[in-house]
N, C-alpha and C positions, 0 to 999 in steps of 0.2 A: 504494500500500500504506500503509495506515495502518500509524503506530508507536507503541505505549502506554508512558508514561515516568512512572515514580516516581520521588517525594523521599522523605525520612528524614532528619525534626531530631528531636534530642535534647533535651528541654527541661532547664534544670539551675539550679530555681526556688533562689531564698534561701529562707530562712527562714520571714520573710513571708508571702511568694509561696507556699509550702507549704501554709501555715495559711487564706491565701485560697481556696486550689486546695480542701482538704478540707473547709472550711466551704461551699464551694460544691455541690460532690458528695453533702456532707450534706443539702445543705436541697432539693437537687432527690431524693436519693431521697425523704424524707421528704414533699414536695408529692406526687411517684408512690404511693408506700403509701397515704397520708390519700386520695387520688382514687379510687385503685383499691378499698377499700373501702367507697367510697361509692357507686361504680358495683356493686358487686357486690349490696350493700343492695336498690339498687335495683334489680335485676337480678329477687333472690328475691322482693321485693315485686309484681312483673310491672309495675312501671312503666320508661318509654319511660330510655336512659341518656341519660347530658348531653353535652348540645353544647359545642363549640370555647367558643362566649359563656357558658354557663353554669357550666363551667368556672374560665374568667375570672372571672366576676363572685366565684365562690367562691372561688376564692388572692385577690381583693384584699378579702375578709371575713379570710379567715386571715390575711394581714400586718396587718392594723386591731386585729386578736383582743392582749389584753395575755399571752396565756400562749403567741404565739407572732411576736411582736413581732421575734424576732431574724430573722423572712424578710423585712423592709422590706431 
């Protein structure tokens, strides 16, 4: 018989660690939105959406970009 076992940690960041945690969460919705409107573009335009690489190669444009510099 198999047995299913969970954990549960509490995290109980400083400060810091806070401002990390929600600068993080920010900058991944903000890559989701900026993608997701760009797939959508392209969607209504009836061209093919982007790939895993193409993707890529576009967040390492948006971290290069100076008015979006703070995703390096």
């Amino acid at each position: 018989m198999q047995r299913l076992q969970a954990f549960k940690f509490e995290l109980c960041p400083d400060g810091r660690q806070e401002r990390q945690m929600r600068r993080f969460a920010g900058s991944c919705r903000f890559v989701f939105n900026k993608a997701l409107v760009l797939q959508k573009e392209r969607y209504e335009q009836g061209e093919k959406k982007l790939g895993y690489a193409g993707l890529c190669k576009l967040l390492t444009e948006w971290r290069n970009r100076t008015d979006t510099a703070w995703l390096a």
